[in-house]
C-alpha positions in Angstrom: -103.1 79.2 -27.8 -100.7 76.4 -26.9 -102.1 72.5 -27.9 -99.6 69.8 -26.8 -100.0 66.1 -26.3 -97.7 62.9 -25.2 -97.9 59.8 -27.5 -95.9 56.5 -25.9 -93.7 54.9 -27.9 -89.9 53.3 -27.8 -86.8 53.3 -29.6 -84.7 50.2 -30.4 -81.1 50.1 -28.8 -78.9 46.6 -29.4 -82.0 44.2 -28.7 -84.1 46.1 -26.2 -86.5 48.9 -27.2 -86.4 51.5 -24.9 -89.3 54.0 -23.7 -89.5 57.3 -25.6 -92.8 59.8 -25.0 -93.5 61.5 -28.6 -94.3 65.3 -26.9 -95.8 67.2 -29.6 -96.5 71.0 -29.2 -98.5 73.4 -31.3 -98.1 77.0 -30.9 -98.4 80.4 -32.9 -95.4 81.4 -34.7 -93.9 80.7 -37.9 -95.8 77.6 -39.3 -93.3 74.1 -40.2 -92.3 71.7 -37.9 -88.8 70.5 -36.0 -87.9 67.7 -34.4 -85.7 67.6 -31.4 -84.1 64.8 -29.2 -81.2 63.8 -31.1 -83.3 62.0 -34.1 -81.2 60.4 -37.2 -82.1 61.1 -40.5 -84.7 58.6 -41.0 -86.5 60.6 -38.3 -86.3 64.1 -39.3 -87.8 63.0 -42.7 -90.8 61.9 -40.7 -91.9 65.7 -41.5 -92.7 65.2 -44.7 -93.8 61.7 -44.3 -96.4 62.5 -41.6 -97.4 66.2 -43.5 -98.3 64.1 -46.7 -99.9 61.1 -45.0 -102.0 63.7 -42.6 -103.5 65.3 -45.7 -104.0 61.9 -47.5 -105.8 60.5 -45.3 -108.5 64.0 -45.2 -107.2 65.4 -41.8 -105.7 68.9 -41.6 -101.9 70.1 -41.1 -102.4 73.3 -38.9 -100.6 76.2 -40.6 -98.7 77.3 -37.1 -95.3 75.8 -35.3 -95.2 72.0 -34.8 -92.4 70.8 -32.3 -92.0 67.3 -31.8 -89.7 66.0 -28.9 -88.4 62.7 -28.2 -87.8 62.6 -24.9 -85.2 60.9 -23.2 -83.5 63.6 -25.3 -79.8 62.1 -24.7 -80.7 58.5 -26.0 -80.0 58.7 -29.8 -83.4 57.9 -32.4 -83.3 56.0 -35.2 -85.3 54.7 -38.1 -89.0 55.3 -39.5 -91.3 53.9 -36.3 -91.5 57.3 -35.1 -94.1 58.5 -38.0 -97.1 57.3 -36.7 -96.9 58.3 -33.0 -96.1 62.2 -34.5 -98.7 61.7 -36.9 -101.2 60.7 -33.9 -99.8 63.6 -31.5 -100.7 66.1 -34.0 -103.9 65.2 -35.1 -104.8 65.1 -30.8 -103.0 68.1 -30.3 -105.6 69.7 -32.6 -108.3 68.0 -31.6 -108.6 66.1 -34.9 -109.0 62.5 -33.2 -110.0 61.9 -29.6 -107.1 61.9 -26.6 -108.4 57.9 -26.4 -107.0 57.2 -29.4 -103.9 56.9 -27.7 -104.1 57.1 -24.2 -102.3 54.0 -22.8 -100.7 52.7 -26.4 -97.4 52.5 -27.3 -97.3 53.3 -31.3 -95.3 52.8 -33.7 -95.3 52.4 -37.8 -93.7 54.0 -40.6 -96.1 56.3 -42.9 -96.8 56.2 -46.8 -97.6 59.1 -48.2 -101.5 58.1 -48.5 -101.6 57.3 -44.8 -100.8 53.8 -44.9 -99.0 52.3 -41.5 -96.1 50.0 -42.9 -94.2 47.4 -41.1 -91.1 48.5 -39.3 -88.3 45.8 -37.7 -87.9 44.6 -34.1 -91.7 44.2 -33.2 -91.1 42.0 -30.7 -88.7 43.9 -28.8 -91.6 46.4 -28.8 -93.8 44.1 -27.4 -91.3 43.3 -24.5 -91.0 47.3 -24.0 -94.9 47.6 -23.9 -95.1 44.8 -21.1 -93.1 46.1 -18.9 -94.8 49.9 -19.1 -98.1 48.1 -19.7 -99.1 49.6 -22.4 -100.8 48.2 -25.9 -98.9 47.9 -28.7 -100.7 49.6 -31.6 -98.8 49.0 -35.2 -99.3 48.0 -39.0 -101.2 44.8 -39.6 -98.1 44.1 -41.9 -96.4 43.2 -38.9 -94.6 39.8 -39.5 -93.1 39.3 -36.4 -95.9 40.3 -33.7 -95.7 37.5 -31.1 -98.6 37.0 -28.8 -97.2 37.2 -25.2 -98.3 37.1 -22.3 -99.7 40.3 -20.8 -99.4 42.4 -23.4 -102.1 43.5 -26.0 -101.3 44.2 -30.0 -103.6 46.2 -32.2 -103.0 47.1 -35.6 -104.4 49.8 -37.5 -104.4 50.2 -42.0 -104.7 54.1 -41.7 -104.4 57.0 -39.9 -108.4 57.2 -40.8 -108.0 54.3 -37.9 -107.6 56.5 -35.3 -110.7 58.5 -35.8 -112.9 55.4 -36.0 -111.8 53.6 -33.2 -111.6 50.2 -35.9 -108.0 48.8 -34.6 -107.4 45.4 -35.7 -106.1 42.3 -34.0 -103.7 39.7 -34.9 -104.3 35.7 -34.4 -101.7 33.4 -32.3 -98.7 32.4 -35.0 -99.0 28.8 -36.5 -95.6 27.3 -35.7 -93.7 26.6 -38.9 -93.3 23.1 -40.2 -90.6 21.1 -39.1 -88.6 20.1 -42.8 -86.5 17.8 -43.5 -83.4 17.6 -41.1 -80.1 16.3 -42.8 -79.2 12.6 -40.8 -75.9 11.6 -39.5 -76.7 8.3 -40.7 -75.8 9.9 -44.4 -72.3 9.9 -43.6 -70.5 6.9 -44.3 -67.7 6.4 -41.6 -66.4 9.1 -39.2 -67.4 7.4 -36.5 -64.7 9.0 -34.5 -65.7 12.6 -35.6 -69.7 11.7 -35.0 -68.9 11.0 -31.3 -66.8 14.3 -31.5 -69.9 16.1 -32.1 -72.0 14.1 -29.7 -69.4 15.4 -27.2 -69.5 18.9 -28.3 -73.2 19.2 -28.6 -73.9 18.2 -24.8 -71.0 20.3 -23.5 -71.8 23.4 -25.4 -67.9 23.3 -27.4 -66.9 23.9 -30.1 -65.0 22.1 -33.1 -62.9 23.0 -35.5 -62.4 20.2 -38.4 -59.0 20.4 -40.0 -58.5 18.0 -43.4 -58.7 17.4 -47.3 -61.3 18.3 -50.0 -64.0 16.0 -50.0 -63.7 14.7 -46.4 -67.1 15.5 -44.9 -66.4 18.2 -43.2 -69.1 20.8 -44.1 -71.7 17.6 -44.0 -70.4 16.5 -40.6 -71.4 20.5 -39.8 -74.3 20.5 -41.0 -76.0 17.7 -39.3 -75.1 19.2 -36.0 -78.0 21.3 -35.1 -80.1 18.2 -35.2 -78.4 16.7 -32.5 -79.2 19.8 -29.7 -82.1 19.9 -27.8 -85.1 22.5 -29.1 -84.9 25.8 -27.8 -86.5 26.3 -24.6 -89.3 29.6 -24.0 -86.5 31.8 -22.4 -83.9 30.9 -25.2 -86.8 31.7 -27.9 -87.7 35.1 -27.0 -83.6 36.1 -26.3 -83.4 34.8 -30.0 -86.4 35.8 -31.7 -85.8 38.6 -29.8 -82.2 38.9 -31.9 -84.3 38.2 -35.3 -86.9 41.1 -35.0 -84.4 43.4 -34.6 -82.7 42.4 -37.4 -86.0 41.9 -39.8 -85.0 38.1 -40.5 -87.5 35.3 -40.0 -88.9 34.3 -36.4 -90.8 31.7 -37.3 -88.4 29.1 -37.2 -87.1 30.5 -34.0 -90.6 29.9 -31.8 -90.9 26.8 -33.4 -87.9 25.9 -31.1 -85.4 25.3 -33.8 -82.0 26.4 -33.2 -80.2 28.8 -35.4 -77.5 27.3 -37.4 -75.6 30.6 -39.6 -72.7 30.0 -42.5 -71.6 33.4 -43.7 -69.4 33.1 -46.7 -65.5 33.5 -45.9 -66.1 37.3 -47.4 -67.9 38.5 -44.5 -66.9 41.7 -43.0 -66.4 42.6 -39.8 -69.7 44.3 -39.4 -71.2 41.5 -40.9 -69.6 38.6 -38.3 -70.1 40.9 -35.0 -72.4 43.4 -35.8 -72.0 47.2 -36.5 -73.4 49.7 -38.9 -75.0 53.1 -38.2 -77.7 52.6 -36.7 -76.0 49.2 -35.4 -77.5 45.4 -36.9 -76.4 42.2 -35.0 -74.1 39.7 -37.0 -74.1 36.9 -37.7 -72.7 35.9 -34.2 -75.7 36.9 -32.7 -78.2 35.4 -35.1 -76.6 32.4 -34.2 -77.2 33.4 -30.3 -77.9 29.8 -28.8 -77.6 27.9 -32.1 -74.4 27.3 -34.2 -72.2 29.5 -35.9 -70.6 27.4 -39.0 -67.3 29.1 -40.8 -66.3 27.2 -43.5 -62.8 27.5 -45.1 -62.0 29.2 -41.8 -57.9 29.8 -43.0 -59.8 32.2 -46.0 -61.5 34.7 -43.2 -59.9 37.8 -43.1 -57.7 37.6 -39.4 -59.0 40.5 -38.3 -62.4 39.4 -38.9 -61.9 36.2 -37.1 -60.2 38.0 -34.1 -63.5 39.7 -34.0 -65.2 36.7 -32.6 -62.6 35.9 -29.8 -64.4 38.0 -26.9 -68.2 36.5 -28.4 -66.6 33.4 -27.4 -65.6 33.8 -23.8 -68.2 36.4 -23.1 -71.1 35.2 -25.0 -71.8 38.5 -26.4 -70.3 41.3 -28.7 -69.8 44.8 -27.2 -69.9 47.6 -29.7 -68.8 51.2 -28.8 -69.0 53.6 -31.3 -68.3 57.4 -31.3 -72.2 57.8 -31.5 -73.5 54.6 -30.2 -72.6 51.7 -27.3 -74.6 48.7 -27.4 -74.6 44.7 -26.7 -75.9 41.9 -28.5 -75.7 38.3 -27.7 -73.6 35.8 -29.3 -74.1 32.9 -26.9 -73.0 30.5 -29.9 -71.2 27.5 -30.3 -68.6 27.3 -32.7 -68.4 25.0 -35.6 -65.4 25.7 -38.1 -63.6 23.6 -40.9 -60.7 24.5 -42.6 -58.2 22.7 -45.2 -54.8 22.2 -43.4 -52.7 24.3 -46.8 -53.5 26.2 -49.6 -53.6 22.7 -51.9 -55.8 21.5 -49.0 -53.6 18.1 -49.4 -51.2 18.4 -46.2 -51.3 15.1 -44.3 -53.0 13.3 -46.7 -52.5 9.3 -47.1 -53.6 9.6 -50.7 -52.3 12.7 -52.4 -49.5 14.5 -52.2 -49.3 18.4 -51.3 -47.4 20.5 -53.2 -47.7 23.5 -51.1 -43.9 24.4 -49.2 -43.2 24.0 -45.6 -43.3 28.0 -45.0 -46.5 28.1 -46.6 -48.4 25.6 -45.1 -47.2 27.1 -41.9 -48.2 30.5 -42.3 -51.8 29.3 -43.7 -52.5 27.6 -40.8 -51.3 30.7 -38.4 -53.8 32.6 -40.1 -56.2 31.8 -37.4 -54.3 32.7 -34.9 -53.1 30.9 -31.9 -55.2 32.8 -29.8 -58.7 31.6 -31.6 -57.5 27.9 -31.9 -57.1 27.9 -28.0 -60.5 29.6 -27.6 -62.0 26.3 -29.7 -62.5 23.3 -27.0 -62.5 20.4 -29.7 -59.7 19.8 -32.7 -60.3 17.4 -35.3 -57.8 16.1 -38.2 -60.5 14.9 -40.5 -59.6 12.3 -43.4 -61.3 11.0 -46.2 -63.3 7.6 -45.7 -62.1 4.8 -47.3 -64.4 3.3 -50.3 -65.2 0.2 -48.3 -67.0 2.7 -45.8 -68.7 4.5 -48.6 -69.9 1.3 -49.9 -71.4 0.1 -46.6 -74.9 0.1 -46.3 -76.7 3.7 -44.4 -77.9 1.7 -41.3 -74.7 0.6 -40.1 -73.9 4.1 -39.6 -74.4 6.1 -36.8 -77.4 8.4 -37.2 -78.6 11.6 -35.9 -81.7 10.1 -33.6 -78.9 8.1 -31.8 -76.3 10.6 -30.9 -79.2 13.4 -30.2 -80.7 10.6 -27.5 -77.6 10.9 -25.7 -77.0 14.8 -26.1 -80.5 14.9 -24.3 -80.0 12.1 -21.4 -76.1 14.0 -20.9 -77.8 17.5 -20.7 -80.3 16.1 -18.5 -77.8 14.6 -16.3 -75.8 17.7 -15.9 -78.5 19.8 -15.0 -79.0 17.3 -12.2 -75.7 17.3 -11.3 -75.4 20.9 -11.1 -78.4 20.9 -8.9 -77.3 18.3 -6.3 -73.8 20.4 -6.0 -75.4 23.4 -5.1 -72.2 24.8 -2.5 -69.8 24.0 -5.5 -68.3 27.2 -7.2 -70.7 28.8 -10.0 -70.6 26.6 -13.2 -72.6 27.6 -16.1 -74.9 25.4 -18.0 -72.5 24.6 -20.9 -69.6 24.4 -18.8 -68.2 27.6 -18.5 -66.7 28.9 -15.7 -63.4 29.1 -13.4 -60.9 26.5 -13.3 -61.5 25.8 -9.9 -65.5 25.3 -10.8 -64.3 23.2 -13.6 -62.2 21.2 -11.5 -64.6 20.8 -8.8 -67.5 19.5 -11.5 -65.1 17.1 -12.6 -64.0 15.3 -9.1 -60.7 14.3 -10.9 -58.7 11.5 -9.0 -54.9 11.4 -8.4 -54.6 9.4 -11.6 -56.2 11.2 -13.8 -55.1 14.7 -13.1 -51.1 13.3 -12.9 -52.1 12.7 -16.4 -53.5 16.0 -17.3 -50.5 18.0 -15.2 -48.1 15.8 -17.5 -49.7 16.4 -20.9 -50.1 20.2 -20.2 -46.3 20.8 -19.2 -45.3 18.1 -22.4 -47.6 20.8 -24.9 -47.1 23.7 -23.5 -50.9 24.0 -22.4 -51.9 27.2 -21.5 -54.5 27.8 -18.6 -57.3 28.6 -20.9 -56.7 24.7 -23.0 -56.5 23.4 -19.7 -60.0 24.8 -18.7 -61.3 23.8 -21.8 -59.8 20.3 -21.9 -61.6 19.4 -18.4 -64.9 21.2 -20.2 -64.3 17.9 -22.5 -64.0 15.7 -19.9 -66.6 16.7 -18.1 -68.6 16.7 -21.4 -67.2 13.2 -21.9 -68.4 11.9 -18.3 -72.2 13.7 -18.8 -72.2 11.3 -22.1 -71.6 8.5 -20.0 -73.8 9.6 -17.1 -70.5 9.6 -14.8 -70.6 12.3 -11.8 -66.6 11.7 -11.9 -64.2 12.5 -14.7 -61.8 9.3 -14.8 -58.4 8.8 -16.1 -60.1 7.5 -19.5 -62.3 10.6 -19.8 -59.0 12.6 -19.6 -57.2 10.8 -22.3 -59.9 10.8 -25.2 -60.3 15.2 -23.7 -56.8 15.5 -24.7 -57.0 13.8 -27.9 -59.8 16.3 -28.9 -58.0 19.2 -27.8 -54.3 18.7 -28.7 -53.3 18.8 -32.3 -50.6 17.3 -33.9 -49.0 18.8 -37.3 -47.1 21.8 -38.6 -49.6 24.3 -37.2 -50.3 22.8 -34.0 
């Protein structure tokens, strides 16, 4: 006699969990169990998990042949999730637990050995999946990340005694997490220049690289910058949170409408930066998906490692393909580096004197790579303050609640802008986009773009640092609530964007 049953339940691919039926058949023959359906290891030692946990929990294992598939067969499986919905097909199959127990769930939850339903990663993605097939998420109450959306039920259950009882839990709507202390602007003495820099980059969406001495401000000036960008609206906190389940990291933070801000340590790997690993984790590029992406001491990366992020940057997300695996994760970031300008870290000071050769400060420098330093909008020689404006007193310094007013009233003003110009060529909203859509948002006058044509034949601009130096302008004019791009907003563009110095 042949007993089979179909359990719902979903398999997690880049950031998206993707439908898989559980289809469990029990036959006569030689008693064990296989799984098929192209299952990683984690899943194939779901047969012990779920023969153990079955027992435990004072159900039966039938002494015949067990064969689990996960169908679609040619999407690969990975991880533990896949314990419970076996577990649950088996003990219908055999008439151990009612068909209702899960008819119209989707299941998943890794099993102890006493029939305990643990936590697994990327519940949220789950809840997504279950949505759209409208299904209810059943899974352990260990669950950190289960996100009440809308449409979607989520039940949790302790044991696989659960499912014979009908008791399925429920979880309560998330208290946001507690704001914290934000680091000020206003706790930088001077850099007034450098503050408006960031002002600049924040409503444009650019990115900055800080070049200068020990001691400058340049990892303080980074720090503060998340506080200047506008909270995270509800479609940008589920495609992040969304990036943090996946990964098992924190979501509270996240829904709370903070953005991300990531520093990996100048060690980091390639797989660490962009993603990778088998089965594949998002980086630290993609936790920082709509937030900020710090690399300090950027000239001590690895240069392979930093090439990595090149295509994250125009793309706003990092491609992985694999021998066994091709998926996509977002990395819609923007880009804060600092780096010192030589190994000393001394070049082009006023103070000190570097005592690192020519050749070497050179090839230091060209560690990034000329192709990354014309992917960053924003280039800033940063020097130490002067004592007189460390002395000063902390309200005559700009602070963060007065550059994040403007980033807001600039952002608000492009988005109205973009709106009224609604036959122009496609611009993103941070600017992205053709040159002739960049052009177009920028309305430049004869004036201004004589200066621009002049400045990019005296540097040897490419056509990518011209895009990007009329994304400044453009920035620059939102800042100022201008719907044209003058001759002025040109100049102060091309002193963001053009560098002067051995490694420009």
């Amino acid at each position: 006699m042949r007993m089979q049953c179909a359990v719902a339940s979903a398999a997690i691919s880049g950031v998206r969990a993707i439908p898989v039926q559980v289809e469990v058949a029990v036959s006569g023959g030689i008693p064990g169990m296989s799984i098929v359906g192209m299952p990683d290891t984690a899943v194939q030692e779901a047969r012990e998990r779920v023969r153990a946990a079955v027992k435990g929990c004072g159900f039966s294992m039938p002494a015949e042949k067990i064969v689990v598939n996960l169908a679609p067969s040619s999407l690969r499986k990975t991880g533990s999730g896949f314990d419970l919905p076996i577990a649950a097909g088996i003990l219908v199959a055999t008439g151990q637990i009612p068909p209702e127990a899960v008819r119209g769930k989707l299941m998943v939850g890794e099993l102890s050995l006493e029939g305990f339903v643990r936590p697994v990663k990327g519940m949220l993605a789950y809840e997504v999946c279950a949505r759209a097939e409208g299904l209810t998420v059943v899974c352990s109450p260990a669950c950190r990340d289960v996100t009440e959306l809308e449409d979607v039920e989520v039940r949790s259950i302790r044991t696989l005694r659960d499912l014979q009882s009908g008791e399925y839990g429920s979880f309560g709507r998330r208290p946001l997490a507690p704001e914290g202390s934000v680091p000020d602007f206003a706790d930088i003495a001077g850099h007034e220049y450098e503050k408006r820099a960031f002002q600049i980059a924040a409503a444009g969406g650019l990115g900055v690289l800080m070049m200068g001495p020990p001691g400058s401000g340049k990892t303080m000036l980074a720090s503060r910058a998340a506080s200047i960008l506008p909270p995270l609206s509800e479609e940008e906190r589920l495609e992040t949170a969304l990036v943090y389940s996946v990964a098992g990291g924190d979501v509270d933070g996240v829904l709370a409408g903070r953005r991300p801000f990531r520093a990996p340590h100048h060690g980091t790997t390639m797989a660490g930066l962009v993603g990778g690993g088998n089965p594949p984790k998002p980086g630290e590029a993609s936790l920082a998906h709509n937030g900020i992406l710090f690399l300090d001491e950027l000239g001590e990366f690895s240069s392979s490692v930093l090439q990595g992020i090149r295509q994250p940057l125009e793309s706003g997300m990092v491609r992985l393909v694999r021998a066994s695996y091709r998926v996509t994760f977002p990395a819609r970031f923007m880009l804060v580096a600092a780096s010192n300008p030589c190994p000393c870290g001394y070049f082009g000071d006023a103070e000190v004197a570097c005592s690192c050769p020519e050749a070497r400060v050179r090839a230091y420098q060209n560690r990034i790579g000329g192709p990354l330093m014309d992917r960053i909008d924003i280039h800033l020689d940063v020097s130490r303050p002067r004592p007189e404006d460390l002395l000063r007193p902390t309200g005559a310094s700009t602070g963060t609640t007065e550059l994040r007013e403007g980033v807001l009233r600039a952002r608000a003003f492009a988005s109205w802008r973009r709106a009224r110009d609604a036959n122009a060529p496609f611009q993103g909203p941070r600017g992205e986009g053709s040159l002739e859509a960049v052009l177009a948002s920028c309305r430049l006058d004869r004036r201004a773009l004589g200066l621009l044509e002049s400045m990019a034949r005296a540097t040897s601009m490419s056509p990518r640092g011209i895009v990007r130096t009329l994304r400044i302008a453009r920035a620059i004019a939102d800042v100022a609530e201008r719907e044209q791009a003058y001759e002025e907003d040109v100049a102060e563009a091309l002193g963001y964007h053009v560098r002067e110095g051995i490694g420009a």
